[in-house]
C-alpha positions as a Markdown table, in Angstrom:
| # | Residue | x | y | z |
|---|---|---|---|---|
| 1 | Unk | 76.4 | -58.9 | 129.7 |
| 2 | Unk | 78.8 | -56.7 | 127.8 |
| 3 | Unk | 77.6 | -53.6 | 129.0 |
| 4 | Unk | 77.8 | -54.0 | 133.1 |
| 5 | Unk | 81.5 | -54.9 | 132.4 |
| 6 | Unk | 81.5 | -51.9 | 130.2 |
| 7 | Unk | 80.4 | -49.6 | 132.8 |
| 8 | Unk | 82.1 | -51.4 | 135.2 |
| 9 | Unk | 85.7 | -50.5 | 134.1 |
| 10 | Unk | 84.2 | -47.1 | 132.9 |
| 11 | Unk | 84.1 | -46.6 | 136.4 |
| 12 | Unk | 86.9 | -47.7 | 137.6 |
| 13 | Unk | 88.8 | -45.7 | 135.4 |
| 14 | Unk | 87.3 | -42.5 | 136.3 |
| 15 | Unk | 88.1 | -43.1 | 139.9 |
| 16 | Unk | 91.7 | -44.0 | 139.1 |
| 17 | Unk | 91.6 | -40.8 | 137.4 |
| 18 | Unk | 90.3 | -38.6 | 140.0 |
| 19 | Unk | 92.6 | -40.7 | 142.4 |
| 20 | Unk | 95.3 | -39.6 | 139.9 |
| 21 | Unk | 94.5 | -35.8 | 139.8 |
| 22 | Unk | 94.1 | -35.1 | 143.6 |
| 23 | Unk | 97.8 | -36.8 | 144.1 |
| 24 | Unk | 99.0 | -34.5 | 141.3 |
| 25 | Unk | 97.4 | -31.9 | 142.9 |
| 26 | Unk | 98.7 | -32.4 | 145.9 |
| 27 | Unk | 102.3 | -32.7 | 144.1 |
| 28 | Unk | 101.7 | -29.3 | 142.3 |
| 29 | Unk | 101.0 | -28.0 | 145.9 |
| 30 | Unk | 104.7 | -29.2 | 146.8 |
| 31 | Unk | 106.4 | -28.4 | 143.9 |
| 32 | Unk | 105.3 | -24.0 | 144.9 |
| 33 | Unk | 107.9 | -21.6 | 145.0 |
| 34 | Unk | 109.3 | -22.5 | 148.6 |
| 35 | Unk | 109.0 | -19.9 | 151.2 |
| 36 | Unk | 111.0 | -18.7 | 154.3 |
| 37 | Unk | 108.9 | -17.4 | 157.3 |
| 38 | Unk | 111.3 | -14.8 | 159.0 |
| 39 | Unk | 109.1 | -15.1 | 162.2 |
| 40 | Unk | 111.5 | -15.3 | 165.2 |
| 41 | Unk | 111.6 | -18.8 | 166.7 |
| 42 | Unk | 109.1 | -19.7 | 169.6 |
| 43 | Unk | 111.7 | -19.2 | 172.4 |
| 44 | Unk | 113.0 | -15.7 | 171.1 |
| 45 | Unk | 109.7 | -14.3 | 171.7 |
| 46 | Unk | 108.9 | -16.7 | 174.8 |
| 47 | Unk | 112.0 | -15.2 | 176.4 |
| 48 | Unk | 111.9 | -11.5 | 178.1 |
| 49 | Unk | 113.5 | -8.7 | 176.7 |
| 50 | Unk | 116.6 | -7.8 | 179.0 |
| 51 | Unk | 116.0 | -4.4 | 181.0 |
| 52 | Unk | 118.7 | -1.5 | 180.6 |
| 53 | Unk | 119.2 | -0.7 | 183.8 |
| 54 | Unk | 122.1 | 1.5 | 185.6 |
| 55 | Unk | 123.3 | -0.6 | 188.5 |
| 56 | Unk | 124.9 | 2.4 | 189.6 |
| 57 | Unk | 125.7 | 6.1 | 189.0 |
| 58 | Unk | 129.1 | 8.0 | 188.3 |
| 59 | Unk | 128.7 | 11.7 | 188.5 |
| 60 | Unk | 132.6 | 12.1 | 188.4 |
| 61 | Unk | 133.7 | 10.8 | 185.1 |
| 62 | Unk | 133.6 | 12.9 | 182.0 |
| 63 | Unk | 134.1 | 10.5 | 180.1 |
| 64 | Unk | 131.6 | 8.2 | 180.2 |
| 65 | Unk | 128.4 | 10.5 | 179.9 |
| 66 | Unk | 125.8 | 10.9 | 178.1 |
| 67 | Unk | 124.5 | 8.5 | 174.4 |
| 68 | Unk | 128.1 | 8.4 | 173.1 |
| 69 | Unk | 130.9 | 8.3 | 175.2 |
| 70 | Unk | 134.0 | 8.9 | 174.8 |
| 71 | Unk | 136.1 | 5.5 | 175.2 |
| 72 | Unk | 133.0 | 3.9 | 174.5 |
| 73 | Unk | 132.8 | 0.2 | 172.4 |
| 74 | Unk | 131.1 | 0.9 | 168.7 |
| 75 | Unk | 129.8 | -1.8 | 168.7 |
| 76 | Unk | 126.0 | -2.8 | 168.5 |
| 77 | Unk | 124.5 | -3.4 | 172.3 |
| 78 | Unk | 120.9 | -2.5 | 172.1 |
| 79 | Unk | 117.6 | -3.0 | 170.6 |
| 80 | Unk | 117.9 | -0.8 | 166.9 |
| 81 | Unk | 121.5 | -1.2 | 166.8 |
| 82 | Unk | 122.7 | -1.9 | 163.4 |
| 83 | Unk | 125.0 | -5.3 | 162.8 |
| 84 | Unk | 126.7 | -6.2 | 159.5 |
| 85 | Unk | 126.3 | -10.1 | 159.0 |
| 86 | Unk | 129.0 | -11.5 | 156.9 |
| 87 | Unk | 127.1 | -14.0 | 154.4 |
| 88 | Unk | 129.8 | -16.6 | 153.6 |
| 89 | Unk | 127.7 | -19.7 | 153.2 |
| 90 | Unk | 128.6 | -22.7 | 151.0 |
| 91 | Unk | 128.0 | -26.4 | 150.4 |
| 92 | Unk | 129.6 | -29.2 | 148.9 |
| 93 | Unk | 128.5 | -32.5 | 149.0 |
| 94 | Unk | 129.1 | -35.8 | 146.8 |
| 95 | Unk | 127.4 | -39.1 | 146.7 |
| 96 | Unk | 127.1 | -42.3 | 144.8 |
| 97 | Unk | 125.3 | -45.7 | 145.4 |
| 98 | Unk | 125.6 | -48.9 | 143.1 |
| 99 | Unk | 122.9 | -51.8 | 143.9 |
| 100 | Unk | 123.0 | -55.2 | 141.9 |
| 101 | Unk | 120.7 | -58.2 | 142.8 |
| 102 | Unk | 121.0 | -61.5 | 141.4 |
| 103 | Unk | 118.3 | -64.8 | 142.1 |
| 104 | Unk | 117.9 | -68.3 | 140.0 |
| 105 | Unk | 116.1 | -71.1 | 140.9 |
| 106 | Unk | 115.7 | -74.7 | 139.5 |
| 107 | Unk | 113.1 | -77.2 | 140.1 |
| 108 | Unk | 113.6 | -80.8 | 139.1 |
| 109 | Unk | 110.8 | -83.5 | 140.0 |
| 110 | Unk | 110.2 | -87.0 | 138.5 |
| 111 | Unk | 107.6 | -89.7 | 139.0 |
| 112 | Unk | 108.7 | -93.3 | 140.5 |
| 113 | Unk | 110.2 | -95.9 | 138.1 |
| 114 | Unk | 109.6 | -99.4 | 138.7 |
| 115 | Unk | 111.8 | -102.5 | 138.0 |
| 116 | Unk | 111.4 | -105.0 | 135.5 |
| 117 | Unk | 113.2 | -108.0 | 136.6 |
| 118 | Unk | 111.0 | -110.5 | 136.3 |
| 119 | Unk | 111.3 | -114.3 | 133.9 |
| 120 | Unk | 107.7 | -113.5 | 132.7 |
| 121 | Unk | 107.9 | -111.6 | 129.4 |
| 122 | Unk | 103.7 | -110.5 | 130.1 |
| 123 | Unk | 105.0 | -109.3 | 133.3 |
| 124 | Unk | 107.5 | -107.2 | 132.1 |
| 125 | Unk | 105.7 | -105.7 | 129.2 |
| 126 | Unk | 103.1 | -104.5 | 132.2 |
| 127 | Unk | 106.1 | -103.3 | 134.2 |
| 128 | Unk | 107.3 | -100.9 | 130.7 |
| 129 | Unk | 104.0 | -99.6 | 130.5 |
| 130 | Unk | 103.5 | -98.8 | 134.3 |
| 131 | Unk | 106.7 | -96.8 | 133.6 |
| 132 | Unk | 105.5 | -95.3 | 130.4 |
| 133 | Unk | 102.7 | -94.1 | 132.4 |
| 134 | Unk | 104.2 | -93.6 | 135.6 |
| 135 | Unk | 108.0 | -91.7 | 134.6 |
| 136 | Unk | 106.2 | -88.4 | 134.1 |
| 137 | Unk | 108.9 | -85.3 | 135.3 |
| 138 | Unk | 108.7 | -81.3 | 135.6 |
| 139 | Unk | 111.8 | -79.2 | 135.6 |
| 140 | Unk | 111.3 | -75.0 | 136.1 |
| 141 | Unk | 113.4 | -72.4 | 136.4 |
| 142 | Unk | 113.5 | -68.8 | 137.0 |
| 143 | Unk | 116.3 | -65.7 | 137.1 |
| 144 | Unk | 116.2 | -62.4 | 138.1 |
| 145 | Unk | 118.5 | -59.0 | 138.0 |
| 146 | Unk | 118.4 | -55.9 | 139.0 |
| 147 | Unk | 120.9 | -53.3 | 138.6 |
| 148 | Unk | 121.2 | -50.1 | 139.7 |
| 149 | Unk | 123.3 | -46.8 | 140.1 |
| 150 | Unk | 123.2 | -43.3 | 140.8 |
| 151 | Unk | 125.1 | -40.2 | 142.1 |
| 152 | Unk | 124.8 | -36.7 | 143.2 |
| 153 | Unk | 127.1 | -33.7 | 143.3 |
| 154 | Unk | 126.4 | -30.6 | 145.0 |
| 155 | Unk | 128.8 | -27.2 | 144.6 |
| 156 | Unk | 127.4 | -23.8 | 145.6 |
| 157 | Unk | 128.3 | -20.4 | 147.3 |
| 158 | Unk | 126.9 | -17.5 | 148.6 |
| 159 | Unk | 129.0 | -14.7 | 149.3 |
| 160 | Unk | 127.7 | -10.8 | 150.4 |
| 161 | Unk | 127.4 | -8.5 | 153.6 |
| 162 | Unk | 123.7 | -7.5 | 154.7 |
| 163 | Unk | 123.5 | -4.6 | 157.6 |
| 164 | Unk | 120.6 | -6.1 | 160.1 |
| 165 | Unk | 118.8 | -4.5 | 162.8 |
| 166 | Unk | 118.9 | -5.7 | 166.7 |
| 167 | Unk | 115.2 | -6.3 | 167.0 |
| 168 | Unk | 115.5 | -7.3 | 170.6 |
| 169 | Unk | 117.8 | -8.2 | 173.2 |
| 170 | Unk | 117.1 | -11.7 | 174.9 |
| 171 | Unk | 117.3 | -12.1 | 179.0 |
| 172 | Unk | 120.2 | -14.0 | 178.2 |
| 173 | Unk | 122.4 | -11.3 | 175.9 |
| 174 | Unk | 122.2 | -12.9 | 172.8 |
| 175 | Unk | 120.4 | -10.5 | 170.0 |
| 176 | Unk | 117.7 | -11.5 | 167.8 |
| 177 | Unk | 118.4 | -9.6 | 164.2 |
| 178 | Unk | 116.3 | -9.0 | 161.1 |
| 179 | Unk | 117.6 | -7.3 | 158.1 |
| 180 | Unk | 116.7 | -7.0 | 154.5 |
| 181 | Unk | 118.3 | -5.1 | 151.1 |
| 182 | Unk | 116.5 | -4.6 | 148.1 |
| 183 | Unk | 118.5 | -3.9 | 144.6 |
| 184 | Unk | 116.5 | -2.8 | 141.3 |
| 185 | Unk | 119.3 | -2.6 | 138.3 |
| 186 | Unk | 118.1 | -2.6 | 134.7 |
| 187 | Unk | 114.4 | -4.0 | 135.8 |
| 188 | Unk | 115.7 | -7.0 | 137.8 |
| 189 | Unk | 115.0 | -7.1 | 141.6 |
| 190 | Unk | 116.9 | -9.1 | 143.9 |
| 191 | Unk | 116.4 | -9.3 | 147.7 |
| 192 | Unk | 118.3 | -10.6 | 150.5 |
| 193 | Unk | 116.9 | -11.1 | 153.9 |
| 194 | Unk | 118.6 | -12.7 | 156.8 |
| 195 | Unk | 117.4 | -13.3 | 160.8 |
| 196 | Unk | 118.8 | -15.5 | 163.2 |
| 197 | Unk | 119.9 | -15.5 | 166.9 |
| 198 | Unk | 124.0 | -14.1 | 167.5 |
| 199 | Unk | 125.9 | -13.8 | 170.4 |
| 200 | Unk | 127.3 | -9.9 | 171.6 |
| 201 | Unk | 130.8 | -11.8 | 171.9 |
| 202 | Unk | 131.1 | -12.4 | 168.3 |
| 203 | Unk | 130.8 | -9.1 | 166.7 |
| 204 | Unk | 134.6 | -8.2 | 165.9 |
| 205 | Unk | 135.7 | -4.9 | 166.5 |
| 206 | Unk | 135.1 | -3.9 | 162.9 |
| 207 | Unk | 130.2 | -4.5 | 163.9 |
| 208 | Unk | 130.9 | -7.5 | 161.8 |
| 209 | Unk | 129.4 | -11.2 | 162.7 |
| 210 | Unk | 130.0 | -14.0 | 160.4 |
| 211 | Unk | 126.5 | -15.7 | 159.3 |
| 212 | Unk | 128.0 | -19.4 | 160.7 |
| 213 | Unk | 127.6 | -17.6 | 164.2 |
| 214 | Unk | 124.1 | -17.3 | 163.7 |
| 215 | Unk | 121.7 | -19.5 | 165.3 |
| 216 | Unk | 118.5 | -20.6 | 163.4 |
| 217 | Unk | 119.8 | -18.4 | 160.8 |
| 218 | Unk | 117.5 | -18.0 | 157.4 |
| 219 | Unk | 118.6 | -16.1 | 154.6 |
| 220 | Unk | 116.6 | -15.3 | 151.7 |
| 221 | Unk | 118.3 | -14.3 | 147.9 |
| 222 | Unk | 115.8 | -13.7 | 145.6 |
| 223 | Unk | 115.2 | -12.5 | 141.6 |
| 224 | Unk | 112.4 | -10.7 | 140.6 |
| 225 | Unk | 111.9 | -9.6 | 137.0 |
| 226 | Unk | 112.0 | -10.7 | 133.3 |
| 227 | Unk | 114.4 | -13.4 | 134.0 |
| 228 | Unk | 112.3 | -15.0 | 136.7 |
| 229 | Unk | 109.0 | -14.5 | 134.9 |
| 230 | Unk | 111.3 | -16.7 | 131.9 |
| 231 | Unk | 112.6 | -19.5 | 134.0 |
| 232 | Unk | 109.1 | -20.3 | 135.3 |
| 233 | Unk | 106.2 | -22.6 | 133.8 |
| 234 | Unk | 103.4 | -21.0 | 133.0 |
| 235 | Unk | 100.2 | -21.3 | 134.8 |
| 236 | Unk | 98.4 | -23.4 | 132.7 |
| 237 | Unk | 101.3 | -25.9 | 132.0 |
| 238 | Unk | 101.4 | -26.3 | 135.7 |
| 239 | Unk | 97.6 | -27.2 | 135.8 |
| 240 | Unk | 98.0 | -29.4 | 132.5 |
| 241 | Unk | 100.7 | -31.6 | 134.7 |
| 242 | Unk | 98.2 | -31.4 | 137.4 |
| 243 | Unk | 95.4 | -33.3 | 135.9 |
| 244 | Unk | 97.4 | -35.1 | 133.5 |
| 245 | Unk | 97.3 | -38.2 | 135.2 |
| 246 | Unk | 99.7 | -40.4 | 132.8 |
């Protein structure tokens, strides 16, 4: 008899165990390095690229001729064109939450009682024992707390100027940019990469566009190096928490 039970729970713990492993699987698979596809979104590249095209031709200006006229606006205007995104991104955020909960109860019941107010003393003594018998009660009761608390605070900043390339000019104006810098000082790496949607009307006068202006604007800062490869678990710890189903 002992040994069906035995194999029984054997069982059920190695499919609690498995159960176990494939969720922490699955949580290791969430807990990767998290990425940024710099893909253009769907409606940049379902949208046509606007045509250059001279609506009409002046053959008496000398000013105006040829790839760099003149009194001509330096800004960027077509596909290649080279914008400077000013990267001035930061967040700030604070919250708290307090919960308390608080139940009792109380449960009181009590058999009947009968009265003994009868002459006859045998009667009486029958009545007392009736009661004896009869005068049974059951009191419960029960509490319950909960308290709870907890807060966040979020402060951070990131500050620096990348120079992006128009990759194409929408129907509609607006330039779709892409742009990337790479810095190697002393063995470390670090790479910024930025793409979004801006308007022509907000590049100042200086080929400057503030990063807020962007639309479905992602920006990348990465480290690559000794100090990365010293922050991270190694690959075996990450596969110990994996399986490790406690």
């Amino acid at each position: 008899m002992l040994k069906p039970i035995l194999i029984f729970f054997m069982s059920s713990y190695a499919i609690l165990t498995l159960t176990g492993c494939m969720g922490s699987i699955e949580n290791m698979s969430v807990k990767m390095d998290p990425e940024i596809d710099f893909k253009p979104p769907v409606y940049v590249e379902q949208m046509p690229a606007k045509e250059d095209k001279q609506d009409y031709v002046s053959t008496g200006s000398i000013f105006g001729q040829g790839d760099n006229p003149l009194f001509s606006d330096h800004k960027a205007m077509h596909v290649n064109d080279i914008v400077r995104v000013v990267i001035n991104e930061s967040a700030q955020s604070t919250s708290g939450a307090v919960k308390e909960l608080s139940e009792s109860g109380n449960t009181v019941l009590g058999g009947g009682v009968f009265n003994a107010n009868s002459k006859n003393i045998a009667v009486n003594s029958l009545v007392d024992r009736a009661n004896n018998l009869g005068n049974v009660g059951y009191t419960s009761s029960s509490e319950s707390t909960y308290s709870g608390q907890g807060s966040a605070t979020k402060d951070a900043s990131f500050n620096t100027i990348v120079s992006a390339r128009i990759v194409k000019v929408m129907e509609n104006g607006n330039y779709f940019l892409s742009g990337r810098r790479e810095i190697l000082v002393d063995g470390q790496k670090q790479i910024i990469q930025i793409g979004g949607v801006i308007r022509p009307y907000d590049i100042d006068q200086y080929n400057k566009v503030d990063s807020s202006k962007m639309s479905d604007a992602k920006i990348l800062y990465q480290t690559q190096g000794e100090l990365e490869r010293a922050t991270k678990e190694g690959w075996g710890t990450n596969i110990v928490k994996a399986i490790w189903p406690f």
